[in-house]
C-alpha positions as CSV (number, residue, x, y, z in Angstrom):
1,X,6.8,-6.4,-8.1
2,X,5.8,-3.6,-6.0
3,X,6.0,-4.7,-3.1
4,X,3.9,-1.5,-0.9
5,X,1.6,-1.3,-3.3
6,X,-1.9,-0.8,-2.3
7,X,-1.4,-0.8,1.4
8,X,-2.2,1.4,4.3
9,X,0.3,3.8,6.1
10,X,0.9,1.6,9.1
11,X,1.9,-1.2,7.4
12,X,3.8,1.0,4.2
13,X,5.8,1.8,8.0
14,X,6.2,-1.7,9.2
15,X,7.3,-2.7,5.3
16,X,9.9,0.0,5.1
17,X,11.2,-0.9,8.9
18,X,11.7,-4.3,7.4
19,X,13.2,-3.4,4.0
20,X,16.0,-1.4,5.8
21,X,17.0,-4.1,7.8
22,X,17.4,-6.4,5.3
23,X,19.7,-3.7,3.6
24,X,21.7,-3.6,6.3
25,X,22.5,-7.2,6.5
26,X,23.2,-6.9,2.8
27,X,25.5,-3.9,2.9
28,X,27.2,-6.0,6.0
29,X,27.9,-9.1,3.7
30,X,29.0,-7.2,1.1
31,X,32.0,-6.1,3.7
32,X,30.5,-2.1,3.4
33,X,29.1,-2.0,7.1
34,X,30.6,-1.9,10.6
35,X,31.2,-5.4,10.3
36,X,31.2,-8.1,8.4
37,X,28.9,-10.9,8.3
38,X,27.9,-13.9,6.4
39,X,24.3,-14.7,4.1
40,X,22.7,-16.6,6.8
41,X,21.9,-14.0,8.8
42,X,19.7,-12.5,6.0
43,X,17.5,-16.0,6.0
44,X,17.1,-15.8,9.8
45,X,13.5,-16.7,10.5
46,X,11.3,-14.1,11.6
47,X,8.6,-14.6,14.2
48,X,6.1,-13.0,12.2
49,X,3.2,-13.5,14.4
50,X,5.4,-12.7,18.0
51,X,5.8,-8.9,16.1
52,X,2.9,-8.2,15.0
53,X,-0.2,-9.7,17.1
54,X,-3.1,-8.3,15.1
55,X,-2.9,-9.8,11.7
56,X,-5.9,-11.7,9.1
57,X,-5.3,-14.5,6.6
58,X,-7.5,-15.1,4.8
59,X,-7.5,-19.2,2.9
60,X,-9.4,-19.5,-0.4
61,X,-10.5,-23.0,-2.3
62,X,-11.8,-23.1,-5.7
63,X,-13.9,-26.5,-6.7
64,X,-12.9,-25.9,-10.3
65,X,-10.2,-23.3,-13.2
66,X,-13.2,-20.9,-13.9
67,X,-13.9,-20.6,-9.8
68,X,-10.2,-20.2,-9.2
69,X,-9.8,-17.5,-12.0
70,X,-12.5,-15.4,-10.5
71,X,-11.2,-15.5,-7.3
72,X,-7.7,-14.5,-8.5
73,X,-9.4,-11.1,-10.5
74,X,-11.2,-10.3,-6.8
75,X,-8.1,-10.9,-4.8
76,X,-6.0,-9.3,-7.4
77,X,-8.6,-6.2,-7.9
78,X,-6.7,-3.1,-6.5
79,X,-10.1,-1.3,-5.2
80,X,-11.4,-2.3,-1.9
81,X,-13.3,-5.2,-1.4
82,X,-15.9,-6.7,0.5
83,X,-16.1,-9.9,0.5
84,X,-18.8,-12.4,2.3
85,X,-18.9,-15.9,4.0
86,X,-21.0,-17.8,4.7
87,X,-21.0,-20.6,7.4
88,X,-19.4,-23.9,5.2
89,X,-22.5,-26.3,5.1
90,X,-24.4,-27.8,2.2
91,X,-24.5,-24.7,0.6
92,X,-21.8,-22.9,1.4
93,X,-20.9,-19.5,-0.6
94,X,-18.6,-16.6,-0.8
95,X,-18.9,-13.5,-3.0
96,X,-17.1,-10.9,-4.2
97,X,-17.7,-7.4,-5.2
């Protein structure tokens, strides 16, 4: 999996920030760095939302297979989207082109 693909400049940045680190940990497990350390380090949780305030997620439900397929080719779909919701009420909707 490619992991910065299809995202902006900013967060290629962040990505690559975070990629490094992790190398070094690994390099410093594997005895190659300054010093030596042991796997948990590398699972250390990270405050995701302390580091970066400004962030979207985005929750989607399907009713049924053939909703939940289409929603996996538009959130899989590597051109931009726009996508639309709706207020949830009796006939709630979302679309996507």
């Amino acid at each position: 999996m490619n992991s910065s693909y299809n995202v902006s400049s900013s967060a290629l940045h962040f990505m690559n920030e975070e990629f490094w680190t992790g190398d070094e940990i690994c390099e410093a497990v594997g005895g190659h760095g300054e010093k030596h350390i042991g796997w948990p380090q590398l699972f250390e949780p990270f405050l995701f939302f302390e580091a970066y305030k400004n962030n979207l997620q985005i929750d989607i439900s399907a009713k049924n297979n053939d909703d939940l397929v289409n929603w996996k080719a538009c959130g899989t779909n590597p051109m931009p989207l726009n996508v639309y919701f709706t207020v949830p009420g009796p006939a709630e909707e979302a679309a996507c082109q």
